[in-house]
VOMI-621155 format. One line per field, with one value per residue (C-alpha): x, y, z; residue in three letters. Coordinates in steps of 0.02 Angstrom, whole numbers, always signed. Each point is the difference from the previous one (the first is absolute). Layout:
N
east = [X ...];
north = [Y ...];
up = [Z ...];
residu = [ALA ...];
//
This chain:
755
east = [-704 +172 -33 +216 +17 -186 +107 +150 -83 -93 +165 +93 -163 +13 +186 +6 -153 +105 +144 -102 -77 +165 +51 -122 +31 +174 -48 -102 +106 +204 +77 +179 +136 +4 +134 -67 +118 -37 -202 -77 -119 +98 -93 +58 +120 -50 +144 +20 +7 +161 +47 +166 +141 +78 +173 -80 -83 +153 +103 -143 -20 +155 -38 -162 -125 -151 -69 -61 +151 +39 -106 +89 +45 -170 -70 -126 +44 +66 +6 -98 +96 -82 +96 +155 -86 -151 -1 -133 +24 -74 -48 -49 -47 -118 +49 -56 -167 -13 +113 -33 +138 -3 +137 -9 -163 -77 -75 +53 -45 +70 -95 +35 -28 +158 +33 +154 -6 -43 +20 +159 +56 -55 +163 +188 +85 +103 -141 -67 +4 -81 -89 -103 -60 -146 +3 -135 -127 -28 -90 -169 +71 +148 -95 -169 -26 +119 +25 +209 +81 +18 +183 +21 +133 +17 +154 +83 -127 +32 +128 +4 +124 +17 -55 +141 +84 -27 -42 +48 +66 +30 +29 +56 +87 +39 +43 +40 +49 -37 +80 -113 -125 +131 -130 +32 -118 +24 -115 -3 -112 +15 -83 -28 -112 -34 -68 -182 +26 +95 +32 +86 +35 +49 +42 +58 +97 -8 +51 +63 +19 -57 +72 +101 -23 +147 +17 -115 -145 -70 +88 +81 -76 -111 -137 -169 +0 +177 +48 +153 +72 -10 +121 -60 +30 -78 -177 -105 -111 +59 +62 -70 -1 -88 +2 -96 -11 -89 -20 -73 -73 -27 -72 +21 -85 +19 -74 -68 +97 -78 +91 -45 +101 +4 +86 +46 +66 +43 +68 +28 +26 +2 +21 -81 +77 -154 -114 -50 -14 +122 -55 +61 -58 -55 -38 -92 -43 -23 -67 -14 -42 -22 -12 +51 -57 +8 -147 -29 -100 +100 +93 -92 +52 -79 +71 -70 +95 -25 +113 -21 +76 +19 +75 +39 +65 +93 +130 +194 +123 +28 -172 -52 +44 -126 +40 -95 -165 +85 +130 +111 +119 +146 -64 -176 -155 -110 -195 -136 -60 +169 +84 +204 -7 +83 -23 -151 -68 +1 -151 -11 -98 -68 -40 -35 -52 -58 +0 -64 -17 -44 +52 -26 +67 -4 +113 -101 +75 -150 +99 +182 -78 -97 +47 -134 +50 -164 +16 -96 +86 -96 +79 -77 +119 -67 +105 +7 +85 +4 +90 +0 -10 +181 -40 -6 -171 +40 -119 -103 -64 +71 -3 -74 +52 -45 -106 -66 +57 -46 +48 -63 +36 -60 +74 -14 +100 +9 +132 +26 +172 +4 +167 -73 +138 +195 -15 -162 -52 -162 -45 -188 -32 -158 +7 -156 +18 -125 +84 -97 +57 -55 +50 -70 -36 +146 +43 +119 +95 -116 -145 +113 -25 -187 -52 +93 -36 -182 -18 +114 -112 -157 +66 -24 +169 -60 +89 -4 +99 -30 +169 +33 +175 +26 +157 +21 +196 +54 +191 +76 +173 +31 +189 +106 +93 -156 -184 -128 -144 -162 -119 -144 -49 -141 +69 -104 +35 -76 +24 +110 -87 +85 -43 -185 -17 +154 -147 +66 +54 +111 +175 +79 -99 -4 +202 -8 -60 +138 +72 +70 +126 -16 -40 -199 -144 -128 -199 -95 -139 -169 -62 +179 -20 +80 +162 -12 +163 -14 +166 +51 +176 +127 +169 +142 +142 +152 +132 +126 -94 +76 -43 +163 +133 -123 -192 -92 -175 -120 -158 -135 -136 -122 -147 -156 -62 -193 -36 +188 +3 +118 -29 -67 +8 -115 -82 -144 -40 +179 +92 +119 -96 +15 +5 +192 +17 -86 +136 +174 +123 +163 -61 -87 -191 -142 -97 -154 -4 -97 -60 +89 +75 +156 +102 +199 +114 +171 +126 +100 +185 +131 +133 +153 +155 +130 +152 +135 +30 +152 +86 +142 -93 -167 -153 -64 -201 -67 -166 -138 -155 -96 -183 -93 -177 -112 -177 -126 -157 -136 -109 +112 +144 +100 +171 -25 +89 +174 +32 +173 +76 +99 +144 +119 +112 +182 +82 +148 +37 +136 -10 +184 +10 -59 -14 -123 +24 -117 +2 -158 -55 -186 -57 -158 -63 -64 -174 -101 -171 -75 -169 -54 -130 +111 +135 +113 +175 +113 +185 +133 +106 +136 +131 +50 +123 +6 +119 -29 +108 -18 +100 -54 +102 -70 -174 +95 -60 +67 -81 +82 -21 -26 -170 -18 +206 +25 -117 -112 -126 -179 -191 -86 -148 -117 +63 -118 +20 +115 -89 +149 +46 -69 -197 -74 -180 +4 +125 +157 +90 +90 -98 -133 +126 +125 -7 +77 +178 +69 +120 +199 +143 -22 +122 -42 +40 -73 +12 -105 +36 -109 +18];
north = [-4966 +62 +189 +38 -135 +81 +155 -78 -59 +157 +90 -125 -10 +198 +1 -144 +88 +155 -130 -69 +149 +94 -154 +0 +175 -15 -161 +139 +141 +14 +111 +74 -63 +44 -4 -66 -44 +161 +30 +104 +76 +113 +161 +156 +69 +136 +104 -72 -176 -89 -149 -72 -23 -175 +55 +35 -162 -67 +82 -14 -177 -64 +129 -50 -170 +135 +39 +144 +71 +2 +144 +110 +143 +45 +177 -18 -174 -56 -190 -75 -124 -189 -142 -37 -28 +74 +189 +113 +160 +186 +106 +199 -97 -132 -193 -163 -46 +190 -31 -64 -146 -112 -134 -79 +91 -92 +90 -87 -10 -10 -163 +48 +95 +66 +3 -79 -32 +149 -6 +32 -122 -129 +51 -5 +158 -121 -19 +174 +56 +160 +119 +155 +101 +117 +135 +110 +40 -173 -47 -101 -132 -50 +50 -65 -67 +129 +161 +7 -29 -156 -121 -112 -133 -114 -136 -16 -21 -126 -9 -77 -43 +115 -68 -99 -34 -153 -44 +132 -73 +128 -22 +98 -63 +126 -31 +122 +46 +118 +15 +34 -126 -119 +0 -75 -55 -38 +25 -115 +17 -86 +25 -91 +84 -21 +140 -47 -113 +61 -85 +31 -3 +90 -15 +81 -44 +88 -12 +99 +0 +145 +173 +72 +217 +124 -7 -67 +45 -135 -91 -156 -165 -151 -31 -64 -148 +5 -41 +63 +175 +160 +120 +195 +40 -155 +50 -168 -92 +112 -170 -109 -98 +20 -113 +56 -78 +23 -65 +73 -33 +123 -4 +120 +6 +161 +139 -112 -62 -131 -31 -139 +31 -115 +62 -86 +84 -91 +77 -121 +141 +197 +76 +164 +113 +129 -133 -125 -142 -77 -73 -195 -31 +79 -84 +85 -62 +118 -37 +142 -7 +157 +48 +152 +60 +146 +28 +111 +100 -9 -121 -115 -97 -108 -100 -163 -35 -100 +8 -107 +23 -132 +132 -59 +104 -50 +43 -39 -10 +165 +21 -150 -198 -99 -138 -141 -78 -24 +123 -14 +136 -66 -179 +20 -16 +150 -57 +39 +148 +53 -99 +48 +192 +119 -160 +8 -100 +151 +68 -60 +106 -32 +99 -78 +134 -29 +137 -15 +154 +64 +153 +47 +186 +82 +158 +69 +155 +102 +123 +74 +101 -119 -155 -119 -133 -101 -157 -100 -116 -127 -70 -149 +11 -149 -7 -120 +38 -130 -33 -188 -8 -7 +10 +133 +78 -43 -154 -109 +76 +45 +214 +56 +162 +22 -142 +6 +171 +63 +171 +8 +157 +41 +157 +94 +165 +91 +137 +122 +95 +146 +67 +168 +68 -3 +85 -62 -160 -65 -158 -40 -175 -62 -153 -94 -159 -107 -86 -127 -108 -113 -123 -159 -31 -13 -62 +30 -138 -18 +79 +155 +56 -10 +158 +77 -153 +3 +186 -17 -155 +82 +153 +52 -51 +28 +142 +107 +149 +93 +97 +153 +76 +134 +65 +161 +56 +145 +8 +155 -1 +174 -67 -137 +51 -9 -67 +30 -130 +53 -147 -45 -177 -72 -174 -120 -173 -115 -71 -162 -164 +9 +194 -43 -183 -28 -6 -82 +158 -115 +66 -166 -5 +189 +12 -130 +142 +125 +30 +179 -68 +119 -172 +53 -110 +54 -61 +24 +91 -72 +187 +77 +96 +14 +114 +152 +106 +159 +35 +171 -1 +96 -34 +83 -65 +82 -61 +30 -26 -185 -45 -76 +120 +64 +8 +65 -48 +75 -102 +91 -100 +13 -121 +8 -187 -29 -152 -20 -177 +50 -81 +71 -100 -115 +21 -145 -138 -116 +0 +75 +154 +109 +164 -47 -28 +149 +97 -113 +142 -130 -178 -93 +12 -66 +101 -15 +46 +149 +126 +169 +152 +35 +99 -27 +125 +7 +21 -112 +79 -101 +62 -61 +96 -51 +100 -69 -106 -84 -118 -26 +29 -72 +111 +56 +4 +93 -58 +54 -44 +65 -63 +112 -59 +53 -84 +42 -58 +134 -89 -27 +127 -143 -37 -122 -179 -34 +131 +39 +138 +123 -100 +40 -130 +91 -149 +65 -133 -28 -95 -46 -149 -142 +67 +89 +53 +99 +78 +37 +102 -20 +128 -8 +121 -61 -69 +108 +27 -158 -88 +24 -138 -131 +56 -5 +10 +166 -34 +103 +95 -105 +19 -169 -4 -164 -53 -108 -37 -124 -70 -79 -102 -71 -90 -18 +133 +29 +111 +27 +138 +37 +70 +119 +25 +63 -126 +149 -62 +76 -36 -21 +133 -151 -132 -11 -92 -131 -152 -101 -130 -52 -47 +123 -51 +18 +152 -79 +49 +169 +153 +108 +147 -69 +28 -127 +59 +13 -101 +21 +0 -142 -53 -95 -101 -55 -60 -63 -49 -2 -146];
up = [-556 +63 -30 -4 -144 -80 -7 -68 -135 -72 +7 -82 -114 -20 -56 -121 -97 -14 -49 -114 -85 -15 -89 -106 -62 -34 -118 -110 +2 -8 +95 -5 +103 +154 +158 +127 +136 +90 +72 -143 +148 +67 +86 -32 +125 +129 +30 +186 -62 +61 -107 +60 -105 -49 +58 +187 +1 -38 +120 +130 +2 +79 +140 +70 +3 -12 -146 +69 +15 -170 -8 +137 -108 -82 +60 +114 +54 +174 +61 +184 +78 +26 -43 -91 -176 +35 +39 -72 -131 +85 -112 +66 +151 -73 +37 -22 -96 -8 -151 -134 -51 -162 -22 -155 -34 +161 +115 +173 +156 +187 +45 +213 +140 +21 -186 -21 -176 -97 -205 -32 +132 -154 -102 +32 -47 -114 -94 -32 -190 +40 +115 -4 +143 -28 +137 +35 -139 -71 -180 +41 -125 +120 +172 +102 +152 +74 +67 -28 -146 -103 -5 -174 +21 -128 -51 -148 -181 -86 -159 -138 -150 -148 -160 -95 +173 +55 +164 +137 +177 +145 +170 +173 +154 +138 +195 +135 +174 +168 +137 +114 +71 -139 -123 -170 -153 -185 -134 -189 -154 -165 -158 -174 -122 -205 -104 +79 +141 +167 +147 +170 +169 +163 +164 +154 +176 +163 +158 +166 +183 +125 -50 +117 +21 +27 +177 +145 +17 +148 +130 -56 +57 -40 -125 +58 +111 +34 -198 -53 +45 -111 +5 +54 -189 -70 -55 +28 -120 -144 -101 -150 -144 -164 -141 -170 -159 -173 -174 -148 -186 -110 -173 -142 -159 -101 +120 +116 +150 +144 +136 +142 +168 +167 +136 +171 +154 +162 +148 +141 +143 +16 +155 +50 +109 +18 +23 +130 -98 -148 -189 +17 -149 -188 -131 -154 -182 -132 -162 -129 -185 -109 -169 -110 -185 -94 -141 -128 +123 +142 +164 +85 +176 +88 +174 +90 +165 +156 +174 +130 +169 +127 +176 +159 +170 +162 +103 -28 +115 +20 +95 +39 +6 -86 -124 -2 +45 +172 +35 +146 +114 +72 -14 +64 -89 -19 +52 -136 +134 +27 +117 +54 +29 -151 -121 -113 -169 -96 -92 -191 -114 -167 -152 -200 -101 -180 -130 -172 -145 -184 -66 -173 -55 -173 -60 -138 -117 -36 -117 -7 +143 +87 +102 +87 +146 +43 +131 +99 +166 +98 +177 +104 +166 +146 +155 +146 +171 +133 +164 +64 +197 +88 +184 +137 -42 -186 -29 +6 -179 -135 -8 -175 -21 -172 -92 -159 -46 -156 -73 -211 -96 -172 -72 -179 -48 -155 -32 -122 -38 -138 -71 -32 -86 +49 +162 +82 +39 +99 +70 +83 +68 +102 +107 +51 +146 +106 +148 +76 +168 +118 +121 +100 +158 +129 +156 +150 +86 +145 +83 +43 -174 -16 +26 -140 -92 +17 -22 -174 -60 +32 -89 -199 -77 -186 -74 -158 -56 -144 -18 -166 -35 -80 -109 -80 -34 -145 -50 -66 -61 -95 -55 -15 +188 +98 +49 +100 +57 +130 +21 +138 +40 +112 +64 +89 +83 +93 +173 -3 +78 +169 +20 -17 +72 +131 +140 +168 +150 +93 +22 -82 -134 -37 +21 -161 -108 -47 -166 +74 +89 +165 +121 +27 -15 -130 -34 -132 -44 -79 -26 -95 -165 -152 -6 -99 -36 -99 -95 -85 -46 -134 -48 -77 -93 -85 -86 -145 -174 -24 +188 +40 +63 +150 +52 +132 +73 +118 +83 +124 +63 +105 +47 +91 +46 +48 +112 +27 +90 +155 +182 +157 +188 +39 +159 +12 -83 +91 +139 -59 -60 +166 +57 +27 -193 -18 +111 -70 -46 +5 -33 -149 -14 -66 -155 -103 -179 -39 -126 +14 -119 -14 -121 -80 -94 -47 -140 -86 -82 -101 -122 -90 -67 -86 +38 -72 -161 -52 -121 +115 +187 -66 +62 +147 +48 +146 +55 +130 +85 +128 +60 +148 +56 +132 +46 +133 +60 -12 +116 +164 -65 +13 -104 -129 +44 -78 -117 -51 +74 -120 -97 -144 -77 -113 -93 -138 -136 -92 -152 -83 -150 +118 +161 +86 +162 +120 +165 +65 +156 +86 +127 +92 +110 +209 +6 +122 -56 +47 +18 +172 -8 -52 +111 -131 +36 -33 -93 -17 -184 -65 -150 -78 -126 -135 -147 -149 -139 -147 -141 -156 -120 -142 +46 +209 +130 +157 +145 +170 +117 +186 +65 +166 -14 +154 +98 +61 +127 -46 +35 -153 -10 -75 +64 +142 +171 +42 +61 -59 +143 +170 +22 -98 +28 +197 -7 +55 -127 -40 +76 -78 -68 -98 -181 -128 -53 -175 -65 +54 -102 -153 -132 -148 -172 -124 -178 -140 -183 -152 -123];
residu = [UNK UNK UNK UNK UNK UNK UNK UNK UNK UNK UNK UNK UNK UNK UNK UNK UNK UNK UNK UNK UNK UNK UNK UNK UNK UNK UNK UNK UNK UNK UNK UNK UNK UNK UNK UNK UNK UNK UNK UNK UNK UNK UNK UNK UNK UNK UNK UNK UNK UNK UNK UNK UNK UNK UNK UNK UNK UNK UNK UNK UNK UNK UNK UNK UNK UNK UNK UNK UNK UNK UNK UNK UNK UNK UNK UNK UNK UNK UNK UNK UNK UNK UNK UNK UNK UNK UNK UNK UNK UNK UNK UNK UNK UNK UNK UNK UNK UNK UNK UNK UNK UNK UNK UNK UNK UNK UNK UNK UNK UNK UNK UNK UNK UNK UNK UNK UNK UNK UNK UNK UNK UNK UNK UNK UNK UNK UNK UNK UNK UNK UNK UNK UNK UNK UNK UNK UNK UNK UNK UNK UNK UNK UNK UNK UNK UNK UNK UNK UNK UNK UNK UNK UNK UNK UNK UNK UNK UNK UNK UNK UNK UNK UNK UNK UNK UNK UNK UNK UNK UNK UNK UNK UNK UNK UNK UNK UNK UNK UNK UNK UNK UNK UNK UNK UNK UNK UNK UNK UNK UNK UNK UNK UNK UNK UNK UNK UNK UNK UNK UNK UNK UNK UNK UNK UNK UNK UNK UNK UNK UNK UNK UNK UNK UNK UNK UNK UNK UNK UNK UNK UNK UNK UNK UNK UNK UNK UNK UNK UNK UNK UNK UNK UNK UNK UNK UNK UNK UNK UNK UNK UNK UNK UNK UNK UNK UNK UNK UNK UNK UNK UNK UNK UNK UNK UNK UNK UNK UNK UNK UNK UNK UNK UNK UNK UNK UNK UNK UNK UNK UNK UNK UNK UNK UNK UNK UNK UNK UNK UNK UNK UNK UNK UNK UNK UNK UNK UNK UNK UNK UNK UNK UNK UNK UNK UNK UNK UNK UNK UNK UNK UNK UNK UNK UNK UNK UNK UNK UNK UNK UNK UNK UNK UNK UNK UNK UNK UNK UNK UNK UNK UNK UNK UNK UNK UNK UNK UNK UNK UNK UNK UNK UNK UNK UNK UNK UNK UNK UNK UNK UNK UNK UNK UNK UNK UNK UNK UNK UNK UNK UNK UNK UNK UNK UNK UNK UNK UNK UNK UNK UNK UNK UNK UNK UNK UNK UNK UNK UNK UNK UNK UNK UNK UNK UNK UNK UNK UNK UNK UNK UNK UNK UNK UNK UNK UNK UNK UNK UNK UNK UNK UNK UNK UNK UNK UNK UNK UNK UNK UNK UNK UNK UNK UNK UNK UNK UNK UNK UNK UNK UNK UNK UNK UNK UNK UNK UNK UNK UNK UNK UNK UNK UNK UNK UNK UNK UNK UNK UNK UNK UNK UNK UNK UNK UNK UNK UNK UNK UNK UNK UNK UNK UNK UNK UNK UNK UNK UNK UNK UNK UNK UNK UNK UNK UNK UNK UNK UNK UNK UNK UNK UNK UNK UNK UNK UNK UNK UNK UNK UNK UNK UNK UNK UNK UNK UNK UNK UNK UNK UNK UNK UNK UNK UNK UNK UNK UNK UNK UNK UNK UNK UNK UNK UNK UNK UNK UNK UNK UNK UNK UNK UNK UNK UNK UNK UNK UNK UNK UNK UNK UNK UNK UNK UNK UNK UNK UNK UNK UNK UNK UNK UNK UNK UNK UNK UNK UNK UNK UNK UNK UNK UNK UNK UNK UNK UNK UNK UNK UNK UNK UNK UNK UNK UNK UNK UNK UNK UNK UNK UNK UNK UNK UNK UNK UNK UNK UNK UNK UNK UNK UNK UNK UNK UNK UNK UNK UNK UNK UNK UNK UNK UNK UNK UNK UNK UNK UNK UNK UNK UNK UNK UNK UNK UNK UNK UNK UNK UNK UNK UNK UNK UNK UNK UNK UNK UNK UNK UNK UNK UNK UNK UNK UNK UNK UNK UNK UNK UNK UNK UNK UNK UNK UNK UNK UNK UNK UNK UNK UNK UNK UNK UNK UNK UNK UNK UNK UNK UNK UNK UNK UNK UNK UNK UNK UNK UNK UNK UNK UNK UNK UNK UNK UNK UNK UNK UNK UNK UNK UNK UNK UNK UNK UNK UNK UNK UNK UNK UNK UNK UNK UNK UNK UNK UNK UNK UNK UNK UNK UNK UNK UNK UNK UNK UNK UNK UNK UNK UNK UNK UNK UNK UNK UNK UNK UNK UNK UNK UNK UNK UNK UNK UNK UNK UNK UNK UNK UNK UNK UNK UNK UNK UNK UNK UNK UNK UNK UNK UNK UNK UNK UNK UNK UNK UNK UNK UNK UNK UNK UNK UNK UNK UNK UNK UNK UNK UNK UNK UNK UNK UNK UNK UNK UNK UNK UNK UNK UNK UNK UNK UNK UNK UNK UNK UNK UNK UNK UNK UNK UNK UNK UNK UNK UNK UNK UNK UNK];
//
């Protein structure tokens, strides 16, 4: 029997009997009406939880084709360059699948090596309904599997007509502009929904060329293979194309709501500009069905979803001329082993990833005092990542980097929250997982592989983690102009497949595995431990008593990490692991993944004032935010790779009828402590000022505004290495020490209208 489709079919098994059941119950008992158009789980709020307001969305969206940077101004949260739609959130120096991210209550994830399509790469801004960022101590209902903080994106819910109505019809059409890199998109949705029965679409459009910075930064001249020219401010392979669509029925019967989701994403090309390699192709099916009940004893909701991802790599233009089974240069054929010099097949890489989960959470009230969240989740993730042969060393075999992957979790938590009285508050949770992966055999492309081949195939690849977090967190708030909140968690995650199983030491194949973005190649590492972080945290927050004429928080942290995965220089094992990698103090080199401590701290500080308020002028909002981490390696002494160096953003709004307008100010301190093993590149302070203003009349919006005004040229402290044109496999391209620039001066448009 097909064990994936076995799998399928107990979880689908496993929801409908809840289905069922619940169904059952609300045929015997009658229930008061109930809204439920918004989630009726919603966790109680730590005091340095983010969520992100609808009117910054809103504003946001025009802006930027990353979700991710939707959340730009949440405390504690900075952004890591990639590609155009595909960046990743930071949060006190944790990244990546050291996060915990939920879209649509799915729990994705990056299905390749250099993890070009993170979760919230799955939904266009356009599309995002809300978003909540949970920084720092983080309840075990909304964490696991991570040793950051946890991201919930989710689009729009579902509406429905009110009784006596009729039938309600809604609908959204929006388009937009940038100037630079002349991107443009558009985004649609429609909607048709009875009293029980709601229906409705969405859709998004996006597309740009290369970016250009705000000054040069490299010599101008020609891509790869003589392709085109790029001008010294152009930064190469930094355009794309995204296209993602959705529908969605949703069911309401009393206090019961089922909703069935399916959501498509295709995007044809992505360039990368820290990368060596480009995404030519990703296509991804989501399908999603959940349901939500309140009873007389409490909320029940339980979530089926599947996501399949079909990911492919090469090079464009910019780095290398490929296309086709028989690509040319200038006219002349390129051989299967290589044939005209500087003209090469390419090297095609494969991923299909195939993730399938249950999750099935209860919020129980106890008492008046008491308050009970029980859950159980269940994740089957399989993974395959192949490389066809190409020529020049790269065949006759296919390279299996990854086959048969599998990486299972099974987690329960319970969680108890007591309002003691009006000042004090407590909330406990416990957290219990079992991670279990393993992997097939693999092979290289030829016999030059075998040794690491053999040596992984003979190995124990069966692996099980038995992970426990741990949340304790007390909030006192002795009036209505203040609180205080201390909490300590114990946060544990897993390696990801490629950190335990990416197996072969040769330089190609190693340079394939980077998600950091610094131009190293990485290997894996059969014997890697769980992560451990151990959190203690407080924060303070003032404000006036009606929290809306000015607040102030305050966010220590500090974090001591057990078995932190970092990397360390391999030195046998490949020919590339030599004592000259060993010694590499200005070029890229060539790392294993291995178990080490290392500790983070920090603060997080954001305020808002409002400072002036009137019926003629309109008012006047000061805001601030300022993030400052620091993160060493207690093994080596080491810096801690790409963390944020100190940064404050000032924005003043002005809010007048209509019209809001905003000027906003980010400053960000020069990146100097760096990670010596990873030769990491330094960068230096900037100041970039940005404007935004919008206009709404009646249900039309209008948002223009210019970003980086004054076209300031500056290295972005995580955006990692440029490896954006020329042959970036065999080093051709742009020299080891250039960092990828920020974008220059940008004007935009956009509008959108509500129907």
């Amino acid at each position: 029997m097909n064990t994936r489709f076995h799998h399928r079919r107990l979880l689908l098994a496993a929801l409908v009997t809840t289905l069922t059941q619940g169904a059952a119950v609300a045929e015997e008992e009658q229930f008061p009406t109930i809204d439920v158009t918004a989630s009726p789980l919603i966790e109680k709020q730590t005091l340095n939880t983010s969520i992100v307001g609808e009117e910054e969305l809103q504003s946001l969206a025009p802006v930027s084709s990353d979700t991710t940077r939707l959340l730009r101004n949440t405390p504690g949260l900075n952004i890591q360059g990639s590609g155009g739609v595909s960046s990743h959130p930071v949060i006190h120096g944790l990244a990546d699948d050291r996060l915990r991210i939920k879209v649509d209550g799915m729990d994705l994830i990056s299905a390749c090596g250099n993890h070009m399509n993170p979760p919230l790469s799955y939904i266009a801004p356009t599309n995002v309904g809300s978003a909540t960022v949970f920084a720092g101590i983080t309840p075990v209902s909304v964490g696991g599997d991570s040793i950051g903080g946890t991201i919930l994106v989710d689009s729009p819910e579902p509406e429905f007509a009110i009784a006596g109505e009729g039938v309600l019809t809604t609908g959204e059409i929006g388009a937009y502009y940038r100037s630079n890199g002349d991107a443009y998109g558009g985004n649609i949705a429609a909607a048709v929904a009875g009293e029980k029965l709601s229906l409705s679409y969405s859709g998004s459009y996006a597309e740009a060329g290369n970016y250009h910075a705000g000054g040069d930064f490299k010599p101008a001249g020609p891509a790869a293979a003589g392709r085109g020219w790029l001008d010294g401010d152009e930064v190469g392979s930094s355009m794309y194309k995204s296209i993602n669509q959705s529908i969605s029925m949703a069911l309401q019967h009393e206090n019961h709501l089922v909703e069935l989701k399916i959501g498509v994403q295709d995007i044809p090309y992505q360039g990368w500009p820290n990368q060596r390699m480009d995404m030519t192709d990703n296509d991804s099916t989501q399908v999603n069905l959940r349901y939500e009940g309140q009873y007389d004893w409490g909320v029940l909701e339980a979530r089926v979803y599947n996501e399949h991802t079909r990911h492919k790599m090469q090079f464009f233009d910019d780095k290398l001329f490929w296309y086709g089974p028989n690509p040319t240069l200038d006219g002349v054929p390129c051989t299967p082993s290589g044939g005209k010099t500087g003209c090469a097949a390419g090297m095609p890489m494969d991923t299909e990833g195939d993730n399938t989960g249950v999750i099935v959470k209860a919020e129980i009230p106890l008492s008046e005092r008491d308050l009970l969240r029980v859950g159980a989740e269940l994740q089957n993730y399989r993974l395959d990542d192949w490389w066809d042969p190409s020529g020049k060393g790269m065949w006759p075999d296919t390279f299996w980097n990854i086959n048969d992957g599998e990486r299972d979790r099974v987690a329960i938590f319970g969680e108890w929250e007591a309002q003691w009285n009006s000042q004090w508050l407590t909330q406990f949770g416990l957290r219990g997982e079992r991670v279990e992966m393993d992997t097939g055999e693999v092979q290289g492309y030829n016999d030059t592989y075998l040794v690491d081949e053999n040596a992984f195939n003979a190995a124990d690849r069966s692996k099980t983690d038995n992970n426990i977090d741990v949340t304790a967190l007390a909030r006192f708030t002795p009036d209505d102009t203040s609180s205080m909140e201390f909490g300590y968690a114990r946060k544990t995650r897993s390696p990801n497949l490629y950190e335990r199983y990416a197996w072969s030491t040769g330089g190609m194949a190693m340079r394939m595995i980077n998600w950091a973005g610094d131009g190293n190649g990485y290997v894996g590492n059969l014997e890697l431990e769980p992560e451990v972080a151990n959190i203690v945290s407080a924060t303070f927050d003032w404000h006036d008593a009606a929290e809306e004429k000015w607040g102030f928080t305050l966010t220590p942290y500090y974090s001591y990490i057990e078995d932190y995965i970092d990397a360390e220089r391999c030195s046998s094992g490949g020919s590339v692991c030599t004592q000259a990698n060993l010694d590499a103090t200005d070029s890229f080199v060539y790392l294993q993944f291995v178990n080490q401590s290392a500790h983070i701290y920090g603060v997080d500080i954001s305020g808002h004032f409002t400072f002036a308020d009137d019926d003629r002028y309109g008012s006047f909002t000061a805001t601030g935010l300022l993030n400052y981490s620091r993160g060493k390696n207690d093994d080596t002494d080491d810096n801690l790779y790409n963390i944020m160096p100190l940064n404050a953003r000032l924005t003043v709004v002005h809010r007048l009828n209509k019209w809001t307008n905003t000027v906003e100010v980010d400053l960000v301190d020069g990146k100097d402590d760096v990670s010596q093993v990873r030769n990491e590149l330094e960068t230096g302070s900037y100041a970039l000022l940005h404007l935004r203003s919008s206009y709404e009349w009646k249900q039309l919006r209008f948002d223009f505004g210019i970003e980086n005004v004054f076209d300031k040229f500056y290295n972005d402290p995580l955006g990692g290495a440029y490896l954006g044109q020329g042959k970036t496999m065999s080093g051709d391209g742009v020299a080891w020490g250039t960092p990828v620039p920020g974008m220059g001066r940008s004007i935009y448009v956009g509008m959108n209208y509500k129907f």
